[in-house]
Gaussian input, Z-matrix of N, CA and C with variables (Angstrom, degrees):
# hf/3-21g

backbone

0 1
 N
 C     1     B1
 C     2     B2     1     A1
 N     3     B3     2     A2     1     D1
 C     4     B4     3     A3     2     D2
 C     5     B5     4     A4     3     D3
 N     6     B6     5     A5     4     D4
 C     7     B7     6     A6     5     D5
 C     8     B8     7     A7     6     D6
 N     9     B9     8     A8     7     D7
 C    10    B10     9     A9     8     D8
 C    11    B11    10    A10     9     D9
 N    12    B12    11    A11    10    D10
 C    13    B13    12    A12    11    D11
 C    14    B14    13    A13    12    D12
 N    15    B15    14    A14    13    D13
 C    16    B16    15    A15    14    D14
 C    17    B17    16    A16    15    D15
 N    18    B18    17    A17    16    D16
 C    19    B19    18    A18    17    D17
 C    20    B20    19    A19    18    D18
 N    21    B21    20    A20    19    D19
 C    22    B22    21    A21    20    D20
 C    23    B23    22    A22    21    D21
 N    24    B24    23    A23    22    D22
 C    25    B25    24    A24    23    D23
 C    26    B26    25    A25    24    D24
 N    27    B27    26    A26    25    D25
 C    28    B28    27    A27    26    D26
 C    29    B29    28    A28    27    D27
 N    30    B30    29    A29    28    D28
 C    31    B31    30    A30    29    D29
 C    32    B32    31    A31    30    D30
 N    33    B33    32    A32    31    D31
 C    34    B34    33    A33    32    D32
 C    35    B35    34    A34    33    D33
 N    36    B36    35    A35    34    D34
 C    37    B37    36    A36    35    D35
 C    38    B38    37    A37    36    D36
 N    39    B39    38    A38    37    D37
 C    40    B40    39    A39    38    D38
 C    41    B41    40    A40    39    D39
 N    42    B42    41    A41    40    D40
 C    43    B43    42    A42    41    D41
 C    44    B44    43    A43    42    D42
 N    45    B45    44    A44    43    D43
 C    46    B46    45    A45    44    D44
 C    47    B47    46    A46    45    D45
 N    48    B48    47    A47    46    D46
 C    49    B49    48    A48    47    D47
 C    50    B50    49    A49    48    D48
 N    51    B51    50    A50    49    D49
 C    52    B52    51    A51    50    D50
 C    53    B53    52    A52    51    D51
 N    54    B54    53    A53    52    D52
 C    55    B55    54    A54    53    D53
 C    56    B56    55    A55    54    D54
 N    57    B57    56    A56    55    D55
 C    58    B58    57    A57    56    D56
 C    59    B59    58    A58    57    D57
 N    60    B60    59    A59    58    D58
 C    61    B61    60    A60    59    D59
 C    62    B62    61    A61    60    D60
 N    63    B63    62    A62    61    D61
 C    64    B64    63    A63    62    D62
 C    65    B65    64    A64    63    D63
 N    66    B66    65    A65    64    D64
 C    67    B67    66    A66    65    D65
 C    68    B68    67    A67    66    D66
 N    69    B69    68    A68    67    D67
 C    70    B70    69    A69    68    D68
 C    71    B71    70    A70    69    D69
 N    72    B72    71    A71    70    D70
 C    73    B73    72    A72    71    D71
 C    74    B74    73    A73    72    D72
 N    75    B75    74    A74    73    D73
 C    76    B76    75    A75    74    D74
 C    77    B77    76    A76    75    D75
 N    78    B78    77    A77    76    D76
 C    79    B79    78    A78    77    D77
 C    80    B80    79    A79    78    D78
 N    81    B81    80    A80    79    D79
 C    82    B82    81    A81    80    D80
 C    83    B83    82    A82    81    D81
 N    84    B84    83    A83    82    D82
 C    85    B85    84    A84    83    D83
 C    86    B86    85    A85    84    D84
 N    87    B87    86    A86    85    D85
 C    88    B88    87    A87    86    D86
 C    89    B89    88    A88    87    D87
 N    90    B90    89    A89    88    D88
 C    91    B91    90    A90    89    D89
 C    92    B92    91    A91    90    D90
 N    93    B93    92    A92    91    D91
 C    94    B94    93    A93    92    D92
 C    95    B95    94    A94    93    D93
 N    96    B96    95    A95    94    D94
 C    97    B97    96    A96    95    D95
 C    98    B98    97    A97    96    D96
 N    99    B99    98    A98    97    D97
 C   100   B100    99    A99    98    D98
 C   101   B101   100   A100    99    D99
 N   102   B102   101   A101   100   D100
 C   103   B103   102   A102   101   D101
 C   104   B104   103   A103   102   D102
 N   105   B105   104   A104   103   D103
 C   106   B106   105   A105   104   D104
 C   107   B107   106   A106   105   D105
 N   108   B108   107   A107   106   D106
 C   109   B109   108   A108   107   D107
 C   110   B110   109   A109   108   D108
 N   111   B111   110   A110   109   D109
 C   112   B112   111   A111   110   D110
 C   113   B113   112   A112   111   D111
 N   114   B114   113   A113   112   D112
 C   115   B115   114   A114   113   D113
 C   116   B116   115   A115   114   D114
 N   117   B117   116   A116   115   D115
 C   118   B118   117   A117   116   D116
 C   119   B119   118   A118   117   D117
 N   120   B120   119   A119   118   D118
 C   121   B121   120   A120   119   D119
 C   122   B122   121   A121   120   D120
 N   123   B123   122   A122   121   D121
 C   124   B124   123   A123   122   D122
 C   125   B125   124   A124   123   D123
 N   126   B126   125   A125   124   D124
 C   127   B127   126   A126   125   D125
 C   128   B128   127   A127   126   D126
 N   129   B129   128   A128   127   D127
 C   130   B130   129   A129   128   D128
 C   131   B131   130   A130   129   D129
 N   132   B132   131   A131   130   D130
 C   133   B133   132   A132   131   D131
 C   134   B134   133   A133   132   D132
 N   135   B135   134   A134   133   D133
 C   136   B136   135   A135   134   D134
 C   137   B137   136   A136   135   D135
 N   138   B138   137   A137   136   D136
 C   139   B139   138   A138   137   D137
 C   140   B140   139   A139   138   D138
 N   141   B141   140   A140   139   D139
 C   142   B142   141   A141   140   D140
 C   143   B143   142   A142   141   D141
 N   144   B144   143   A143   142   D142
 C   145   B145   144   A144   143   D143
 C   146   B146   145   A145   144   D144
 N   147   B147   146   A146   145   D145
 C   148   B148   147   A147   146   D146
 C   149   B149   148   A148   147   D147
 N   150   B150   149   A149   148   D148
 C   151   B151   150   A150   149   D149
 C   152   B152   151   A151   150   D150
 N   153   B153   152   A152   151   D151
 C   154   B154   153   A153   152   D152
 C   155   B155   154   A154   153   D153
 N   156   B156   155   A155   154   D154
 C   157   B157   156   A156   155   D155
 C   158   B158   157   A157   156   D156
 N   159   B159   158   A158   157   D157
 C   160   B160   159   A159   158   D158
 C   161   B161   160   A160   159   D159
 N   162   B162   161   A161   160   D160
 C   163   B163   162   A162   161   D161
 C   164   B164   163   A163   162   D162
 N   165   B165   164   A164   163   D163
 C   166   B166   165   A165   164   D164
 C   167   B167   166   A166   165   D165
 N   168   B168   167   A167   166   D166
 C   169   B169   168   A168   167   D167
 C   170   B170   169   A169   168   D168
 N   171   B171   170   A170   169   D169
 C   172   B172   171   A171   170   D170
 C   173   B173   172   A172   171   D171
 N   174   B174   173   A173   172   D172
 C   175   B175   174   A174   173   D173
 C   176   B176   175   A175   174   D174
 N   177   B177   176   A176   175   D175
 C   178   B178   177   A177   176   D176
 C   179   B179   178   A178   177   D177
 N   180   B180   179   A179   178   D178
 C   181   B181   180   A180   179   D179
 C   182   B182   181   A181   180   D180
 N   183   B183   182   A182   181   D181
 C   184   B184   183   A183   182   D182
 C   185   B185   184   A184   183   D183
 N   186   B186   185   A185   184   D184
 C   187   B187   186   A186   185   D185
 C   188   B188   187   A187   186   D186
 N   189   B189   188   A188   187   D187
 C   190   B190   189   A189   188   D188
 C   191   B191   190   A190   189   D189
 N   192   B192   191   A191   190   D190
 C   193   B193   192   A192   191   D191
 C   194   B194   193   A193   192   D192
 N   195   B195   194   A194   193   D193
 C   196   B196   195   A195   194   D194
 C   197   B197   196   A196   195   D195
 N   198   B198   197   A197   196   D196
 C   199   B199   198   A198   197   D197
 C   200   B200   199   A199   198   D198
 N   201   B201   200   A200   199   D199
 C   202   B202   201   A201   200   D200
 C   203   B203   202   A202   201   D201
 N   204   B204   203   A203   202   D202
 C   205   B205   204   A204   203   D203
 C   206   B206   205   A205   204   D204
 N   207   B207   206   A206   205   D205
 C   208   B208   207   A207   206   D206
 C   209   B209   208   A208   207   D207
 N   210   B210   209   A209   208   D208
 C   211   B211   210   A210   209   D209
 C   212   B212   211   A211   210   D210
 N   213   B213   212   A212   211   D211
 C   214   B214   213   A213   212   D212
 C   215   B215   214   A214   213   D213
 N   216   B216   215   A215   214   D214
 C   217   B217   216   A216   215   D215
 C   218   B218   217   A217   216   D216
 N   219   B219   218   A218   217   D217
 C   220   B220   219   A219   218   D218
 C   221   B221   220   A220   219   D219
 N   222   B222   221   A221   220   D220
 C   223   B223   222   A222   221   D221
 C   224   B224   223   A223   222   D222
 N   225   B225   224   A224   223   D223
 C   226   B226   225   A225   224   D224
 C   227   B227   226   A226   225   D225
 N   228   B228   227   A227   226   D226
 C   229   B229   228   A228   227   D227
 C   230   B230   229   A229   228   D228
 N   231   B231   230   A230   229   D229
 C   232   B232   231   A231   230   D230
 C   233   B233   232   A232   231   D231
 N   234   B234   233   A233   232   D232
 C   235   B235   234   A234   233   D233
 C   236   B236   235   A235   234   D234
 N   237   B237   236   A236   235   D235
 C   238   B238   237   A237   236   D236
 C   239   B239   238   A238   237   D237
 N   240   B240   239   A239   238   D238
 C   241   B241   240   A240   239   D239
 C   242   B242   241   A241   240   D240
 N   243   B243   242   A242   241   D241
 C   244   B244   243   A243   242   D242
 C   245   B245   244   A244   243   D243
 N   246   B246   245   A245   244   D244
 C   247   B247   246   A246   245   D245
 C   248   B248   247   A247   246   D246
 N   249   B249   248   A248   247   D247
 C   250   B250   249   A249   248   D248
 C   251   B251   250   A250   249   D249
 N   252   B252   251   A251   250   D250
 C   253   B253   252   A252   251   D251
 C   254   B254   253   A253   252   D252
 N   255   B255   254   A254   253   D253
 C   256   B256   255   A255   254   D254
 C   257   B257   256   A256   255   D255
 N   258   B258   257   A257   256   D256
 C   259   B259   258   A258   257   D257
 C   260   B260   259   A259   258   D258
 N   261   B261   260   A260   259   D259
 C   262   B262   261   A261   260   D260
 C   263   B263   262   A262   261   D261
 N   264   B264   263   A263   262   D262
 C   265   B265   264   A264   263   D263
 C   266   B266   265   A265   264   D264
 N   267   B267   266   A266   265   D265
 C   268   B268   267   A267   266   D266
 C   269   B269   268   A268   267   D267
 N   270   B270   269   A269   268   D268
 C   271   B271   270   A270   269   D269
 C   272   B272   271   A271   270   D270
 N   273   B273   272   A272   271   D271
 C   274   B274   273   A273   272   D272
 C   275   B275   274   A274   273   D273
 N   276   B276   275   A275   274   D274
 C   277   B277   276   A276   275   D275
 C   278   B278   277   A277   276   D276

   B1=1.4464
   B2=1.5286
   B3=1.6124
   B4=1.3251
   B5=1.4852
   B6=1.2313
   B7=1.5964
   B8=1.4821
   B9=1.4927
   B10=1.6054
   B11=1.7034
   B12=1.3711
   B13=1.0308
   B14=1.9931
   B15=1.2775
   B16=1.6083
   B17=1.3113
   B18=1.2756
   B19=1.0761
   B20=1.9575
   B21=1.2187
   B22=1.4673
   B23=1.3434
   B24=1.3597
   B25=1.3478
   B26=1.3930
   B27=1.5878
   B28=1.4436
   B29=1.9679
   B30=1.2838
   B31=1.4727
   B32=1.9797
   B33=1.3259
   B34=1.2114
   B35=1.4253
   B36=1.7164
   B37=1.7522
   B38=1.3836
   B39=1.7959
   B40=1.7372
   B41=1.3721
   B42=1.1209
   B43=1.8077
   B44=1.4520
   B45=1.5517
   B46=0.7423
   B47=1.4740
   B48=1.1618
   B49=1.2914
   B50=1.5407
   B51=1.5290
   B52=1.3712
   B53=1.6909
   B54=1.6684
   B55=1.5084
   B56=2.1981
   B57=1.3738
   B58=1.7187
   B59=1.7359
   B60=1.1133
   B61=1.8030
   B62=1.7127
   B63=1.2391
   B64=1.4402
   B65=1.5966
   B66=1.3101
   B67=1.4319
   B68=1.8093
   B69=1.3937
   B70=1.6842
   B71=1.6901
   B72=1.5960
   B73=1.3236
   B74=2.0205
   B75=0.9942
   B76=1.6984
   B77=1.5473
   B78=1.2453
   B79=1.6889
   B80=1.1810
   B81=1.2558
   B82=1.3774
   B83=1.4838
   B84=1.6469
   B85=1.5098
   B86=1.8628
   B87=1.2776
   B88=2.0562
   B89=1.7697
   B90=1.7302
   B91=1.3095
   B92=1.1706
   B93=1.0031
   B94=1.3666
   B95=1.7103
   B96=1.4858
   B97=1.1117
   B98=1.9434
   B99=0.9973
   B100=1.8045
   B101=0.9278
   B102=1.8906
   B103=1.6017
   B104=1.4073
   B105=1.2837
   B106=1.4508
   B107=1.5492
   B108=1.3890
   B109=2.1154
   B110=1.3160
   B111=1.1096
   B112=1.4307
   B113=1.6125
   B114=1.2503
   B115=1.6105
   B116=1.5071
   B117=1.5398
   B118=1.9219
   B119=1.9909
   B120=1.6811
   B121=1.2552
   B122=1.6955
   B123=1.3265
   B124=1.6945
   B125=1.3085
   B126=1.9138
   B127=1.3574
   B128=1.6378
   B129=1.6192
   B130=1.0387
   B131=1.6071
   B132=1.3255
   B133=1.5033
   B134=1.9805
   B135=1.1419
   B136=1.7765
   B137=1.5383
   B138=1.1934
   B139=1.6373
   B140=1.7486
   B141=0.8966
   B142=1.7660
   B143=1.4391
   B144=1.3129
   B145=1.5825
   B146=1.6674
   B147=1.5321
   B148=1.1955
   B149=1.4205
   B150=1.4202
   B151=1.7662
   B152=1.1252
   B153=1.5264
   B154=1.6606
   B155=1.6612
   B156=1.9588
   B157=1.1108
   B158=2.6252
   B159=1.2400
   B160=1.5548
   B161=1.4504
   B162=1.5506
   B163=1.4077
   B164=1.5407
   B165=1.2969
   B166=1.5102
   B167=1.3900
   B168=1.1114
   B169=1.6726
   B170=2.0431
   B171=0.9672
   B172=1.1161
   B173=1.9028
   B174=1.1088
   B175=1.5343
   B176=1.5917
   B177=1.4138
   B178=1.4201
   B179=1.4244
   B180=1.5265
   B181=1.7261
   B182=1.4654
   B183=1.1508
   B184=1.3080
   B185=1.7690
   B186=1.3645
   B187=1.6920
   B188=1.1440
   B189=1.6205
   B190=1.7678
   B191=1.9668
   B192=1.4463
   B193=1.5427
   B194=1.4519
   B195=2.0886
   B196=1.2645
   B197=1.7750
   B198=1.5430
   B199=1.0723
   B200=1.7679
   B201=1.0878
   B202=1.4945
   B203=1.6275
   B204=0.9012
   B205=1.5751
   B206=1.5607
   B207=0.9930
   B208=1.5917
   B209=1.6630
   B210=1.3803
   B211=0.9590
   B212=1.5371
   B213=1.1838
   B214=1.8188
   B215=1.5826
   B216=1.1158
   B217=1.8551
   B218=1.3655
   B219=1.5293
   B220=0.9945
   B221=1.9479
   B222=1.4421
   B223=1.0785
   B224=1.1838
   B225=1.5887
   B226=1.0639
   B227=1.4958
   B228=1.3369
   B229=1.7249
   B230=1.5622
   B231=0.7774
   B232=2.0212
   B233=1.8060
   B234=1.1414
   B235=1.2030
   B236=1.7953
   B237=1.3864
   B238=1.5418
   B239=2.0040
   B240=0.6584
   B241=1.8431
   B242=1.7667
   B243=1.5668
   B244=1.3509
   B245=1.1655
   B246=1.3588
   B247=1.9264
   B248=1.7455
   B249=1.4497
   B250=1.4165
   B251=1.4064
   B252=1.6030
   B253=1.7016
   B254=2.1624
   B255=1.0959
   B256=1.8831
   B257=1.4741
   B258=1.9375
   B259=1.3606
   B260=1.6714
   B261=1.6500
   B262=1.4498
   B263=1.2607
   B264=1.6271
   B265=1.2203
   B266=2.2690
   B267=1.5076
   B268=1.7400
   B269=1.4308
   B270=1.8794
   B271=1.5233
   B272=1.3992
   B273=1.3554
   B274=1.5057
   B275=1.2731
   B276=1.1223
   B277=1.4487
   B278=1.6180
   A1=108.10
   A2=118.48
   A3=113.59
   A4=110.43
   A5=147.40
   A6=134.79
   A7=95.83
   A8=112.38
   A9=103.17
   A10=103.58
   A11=115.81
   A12=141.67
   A13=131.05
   A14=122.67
   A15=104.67
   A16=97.44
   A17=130.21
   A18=126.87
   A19=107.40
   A20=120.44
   A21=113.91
   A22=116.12
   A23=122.76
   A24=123.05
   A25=131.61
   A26=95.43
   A27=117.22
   A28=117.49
   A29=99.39
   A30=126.91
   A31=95.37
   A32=130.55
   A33=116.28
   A34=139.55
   A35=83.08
   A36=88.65
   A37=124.31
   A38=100.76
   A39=102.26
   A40=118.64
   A41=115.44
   A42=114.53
   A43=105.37
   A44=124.10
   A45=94.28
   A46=114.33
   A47=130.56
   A48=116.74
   A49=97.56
   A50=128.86
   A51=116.91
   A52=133.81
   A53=65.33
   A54=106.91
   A55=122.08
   A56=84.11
   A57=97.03
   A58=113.85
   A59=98.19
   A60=114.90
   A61=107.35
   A62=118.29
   A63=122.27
   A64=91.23
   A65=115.08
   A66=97.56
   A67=115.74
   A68=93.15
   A69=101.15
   A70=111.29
   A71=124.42
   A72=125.85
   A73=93.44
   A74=109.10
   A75=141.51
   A76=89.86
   A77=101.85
   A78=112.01
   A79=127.97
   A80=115.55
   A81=132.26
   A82=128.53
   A83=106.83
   A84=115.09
   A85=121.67
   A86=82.73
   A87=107.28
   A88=92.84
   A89=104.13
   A90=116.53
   A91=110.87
   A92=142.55
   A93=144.13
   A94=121.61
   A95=115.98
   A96=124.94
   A97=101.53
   A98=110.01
   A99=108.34
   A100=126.24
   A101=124.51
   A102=125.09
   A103=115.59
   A104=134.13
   A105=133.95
   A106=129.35
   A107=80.95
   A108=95.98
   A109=83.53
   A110=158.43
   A111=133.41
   A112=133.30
   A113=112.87
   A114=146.01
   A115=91.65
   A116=103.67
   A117=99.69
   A118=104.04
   A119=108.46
   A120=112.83
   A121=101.22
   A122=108.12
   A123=125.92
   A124=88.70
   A125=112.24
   A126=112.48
   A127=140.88
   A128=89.48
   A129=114.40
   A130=125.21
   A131=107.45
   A132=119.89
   A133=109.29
   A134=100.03
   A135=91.87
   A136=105.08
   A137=135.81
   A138=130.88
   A139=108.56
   A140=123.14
   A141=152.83
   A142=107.96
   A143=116.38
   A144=144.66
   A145=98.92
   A146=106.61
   A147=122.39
   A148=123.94
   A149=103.94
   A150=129.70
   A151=111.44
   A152=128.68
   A153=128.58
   A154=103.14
   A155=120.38
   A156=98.18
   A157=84.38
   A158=91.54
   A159=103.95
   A160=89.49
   A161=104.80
   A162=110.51
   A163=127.61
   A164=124.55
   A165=120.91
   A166=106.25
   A167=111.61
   A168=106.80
   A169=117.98
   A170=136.48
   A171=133.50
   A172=94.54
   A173=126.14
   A174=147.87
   A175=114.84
   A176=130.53
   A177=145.52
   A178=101.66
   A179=97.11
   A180=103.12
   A181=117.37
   A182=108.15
   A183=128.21
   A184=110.76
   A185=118.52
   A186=119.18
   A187=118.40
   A188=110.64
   A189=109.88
   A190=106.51
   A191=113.62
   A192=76.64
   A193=125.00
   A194=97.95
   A195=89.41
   A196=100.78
   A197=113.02
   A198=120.39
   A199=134.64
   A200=113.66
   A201=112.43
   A202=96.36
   A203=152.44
   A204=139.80
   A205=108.97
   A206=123.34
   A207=111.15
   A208=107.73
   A209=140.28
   A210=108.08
   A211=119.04
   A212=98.18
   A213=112.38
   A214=132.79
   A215=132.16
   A216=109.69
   A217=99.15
   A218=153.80
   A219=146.72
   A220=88.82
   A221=123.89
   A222=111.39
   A223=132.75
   A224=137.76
   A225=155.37
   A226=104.98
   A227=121.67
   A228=135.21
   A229=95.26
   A230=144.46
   A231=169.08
   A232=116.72
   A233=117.08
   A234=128.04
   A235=106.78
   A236=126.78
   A237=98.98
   A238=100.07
   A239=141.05
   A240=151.36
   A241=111.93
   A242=91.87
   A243=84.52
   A244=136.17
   A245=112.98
   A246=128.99
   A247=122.33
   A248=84.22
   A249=96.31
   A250=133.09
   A251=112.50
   A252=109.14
   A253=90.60
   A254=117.76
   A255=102.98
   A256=86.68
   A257=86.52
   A258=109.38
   A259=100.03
   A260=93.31
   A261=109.23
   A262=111.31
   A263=146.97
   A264=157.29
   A265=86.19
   A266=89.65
   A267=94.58
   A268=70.17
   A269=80.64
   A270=145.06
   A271=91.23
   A272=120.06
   A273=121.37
   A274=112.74
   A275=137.41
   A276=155.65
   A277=98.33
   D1=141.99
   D2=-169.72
   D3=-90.43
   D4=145.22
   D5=178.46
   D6=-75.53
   D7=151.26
   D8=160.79
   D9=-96.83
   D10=144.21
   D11=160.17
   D12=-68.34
   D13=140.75
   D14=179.10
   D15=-101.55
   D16=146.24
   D17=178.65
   D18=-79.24
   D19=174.96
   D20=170.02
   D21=-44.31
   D22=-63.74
   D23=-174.80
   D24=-39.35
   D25=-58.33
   D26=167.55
   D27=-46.03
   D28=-50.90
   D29=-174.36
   D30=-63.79
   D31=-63.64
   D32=141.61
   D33=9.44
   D34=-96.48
   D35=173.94
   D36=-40.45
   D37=-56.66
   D38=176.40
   D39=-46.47
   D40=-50.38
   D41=-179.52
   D42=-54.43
   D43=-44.40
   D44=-167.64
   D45=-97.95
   D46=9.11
   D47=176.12
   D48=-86.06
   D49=-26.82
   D50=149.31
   D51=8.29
   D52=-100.82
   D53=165.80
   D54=-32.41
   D55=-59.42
   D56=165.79
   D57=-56.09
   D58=-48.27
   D59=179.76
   D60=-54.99
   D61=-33.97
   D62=-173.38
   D63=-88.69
   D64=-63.26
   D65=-160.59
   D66=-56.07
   D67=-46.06
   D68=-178.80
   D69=-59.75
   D70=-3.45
   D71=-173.08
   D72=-98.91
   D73=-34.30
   D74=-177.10
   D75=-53.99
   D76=-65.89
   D77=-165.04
   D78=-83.59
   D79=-7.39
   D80=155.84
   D81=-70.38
   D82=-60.16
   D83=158.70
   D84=-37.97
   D85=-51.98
   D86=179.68
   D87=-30.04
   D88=-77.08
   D89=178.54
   D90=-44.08
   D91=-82.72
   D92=-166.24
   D93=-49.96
   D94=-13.36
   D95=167.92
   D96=-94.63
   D97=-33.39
   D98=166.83
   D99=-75.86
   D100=-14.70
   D101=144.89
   D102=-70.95
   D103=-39.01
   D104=151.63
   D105=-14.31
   D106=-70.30
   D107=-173.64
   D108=-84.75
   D109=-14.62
   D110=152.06
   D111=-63.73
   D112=-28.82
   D113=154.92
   D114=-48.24
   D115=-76.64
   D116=-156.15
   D117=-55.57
   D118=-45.48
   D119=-171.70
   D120=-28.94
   D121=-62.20
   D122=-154.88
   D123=-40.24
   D124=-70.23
   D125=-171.90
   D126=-28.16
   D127=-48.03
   D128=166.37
   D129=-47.68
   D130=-84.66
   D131=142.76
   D132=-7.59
   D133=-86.39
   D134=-171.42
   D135=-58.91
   D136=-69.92
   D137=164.07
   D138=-7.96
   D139=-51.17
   D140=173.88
   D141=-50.17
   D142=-68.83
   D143=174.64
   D144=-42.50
   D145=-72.20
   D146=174.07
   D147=-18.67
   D148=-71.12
   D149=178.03
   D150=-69.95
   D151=-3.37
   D152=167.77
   D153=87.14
   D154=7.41
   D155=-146.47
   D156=-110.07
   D157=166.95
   D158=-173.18
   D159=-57.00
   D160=136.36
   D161=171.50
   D162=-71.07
   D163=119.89
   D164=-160.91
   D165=-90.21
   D166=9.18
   D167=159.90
   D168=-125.55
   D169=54.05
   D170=-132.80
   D171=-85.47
   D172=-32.77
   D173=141.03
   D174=-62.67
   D175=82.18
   D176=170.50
   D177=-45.20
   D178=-67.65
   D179=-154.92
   D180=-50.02
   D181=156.67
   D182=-173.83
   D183=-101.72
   D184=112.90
   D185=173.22
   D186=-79.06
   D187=-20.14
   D188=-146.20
   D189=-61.84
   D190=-28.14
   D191=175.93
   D192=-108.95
   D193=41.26
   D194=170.31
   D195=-100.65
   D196=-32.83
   D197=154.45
   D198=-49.03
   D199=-8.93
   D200=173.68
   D201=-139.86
   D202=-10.74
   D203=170.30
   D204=-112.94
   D205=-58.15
   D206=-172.41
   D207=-75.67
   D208=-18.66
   D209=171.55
   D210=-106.47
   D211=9.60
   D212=150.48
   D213=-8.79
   D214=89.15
   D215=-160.94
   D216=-57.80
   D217=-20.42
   D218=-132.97
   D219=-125.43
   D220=-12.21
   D221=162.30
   D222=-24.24
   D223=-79.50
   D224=-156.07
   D225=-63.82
   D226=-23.18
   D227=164.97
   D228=-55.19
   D229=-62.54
   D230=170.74
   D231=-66.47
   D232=-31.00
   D233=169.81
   D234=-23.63
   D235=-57.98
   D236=-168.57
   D237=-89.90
   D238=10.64
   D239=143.93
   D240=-56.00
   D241=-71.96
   D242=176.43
   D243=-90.93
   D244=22.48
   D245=152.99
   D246=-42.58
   D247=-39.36
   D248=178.99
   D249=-57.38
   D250=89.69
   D251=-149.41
   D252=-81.33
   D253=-9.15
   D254=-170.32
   D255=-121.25
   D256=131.38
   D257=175.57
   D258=-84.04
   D259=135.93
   D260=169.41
   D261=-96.32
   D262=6.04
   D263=-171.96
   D264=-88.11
   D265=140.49
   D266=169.05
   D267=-108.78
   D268=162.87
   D269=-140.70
   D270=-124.61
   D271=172.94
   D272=148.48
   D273=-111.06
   D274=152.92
   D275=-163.04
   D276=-90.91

């Protein structure tokens, strides 16, 4: 029996849709860990409220993956992956 072979091109694509598959799995988690520490902030914050004491997070939101993924030079390689602004990764409650 003969094996079939991928030619380069083909062999390509696979890597790189790979490649897309990791980052877009990357960038999903990312989010879903930046709805997280936004979750704990709150806690924090009301725990805070509670004790009468200045809230140590008074800015919740989270930048980090505009600061480490979108201004990325290698972004725009990833650009339709990381479009995806809602993390599909669960969280813990």
């Amino acid at each position: 029996m003969r094996e079939q072979t991928m030619d380069d091109d083909s062999l390509d694509a696979l890597v790189m849709e790979q490649r897309e598959d990791l980052v877009g799995q990357i960038w999903q988690y990312t989010l879903a860990l930046e709805r997280y520490v936004v979750k704990l902030r709150n806690q924090v914050n009301r725990l805070a409220m509670k004790a009468g004491e200045q809230l140590p997070y008074p800015e919740i939101e989270s930048d980090f993956s505009t600061r480490y993924f979108i201004d990325h030079p290698d972004f725009h390689e990833f650009a339709a992956v990381l479009s995806a602004e809602e993390a599909t990764w669960m969280i813990p409650d």
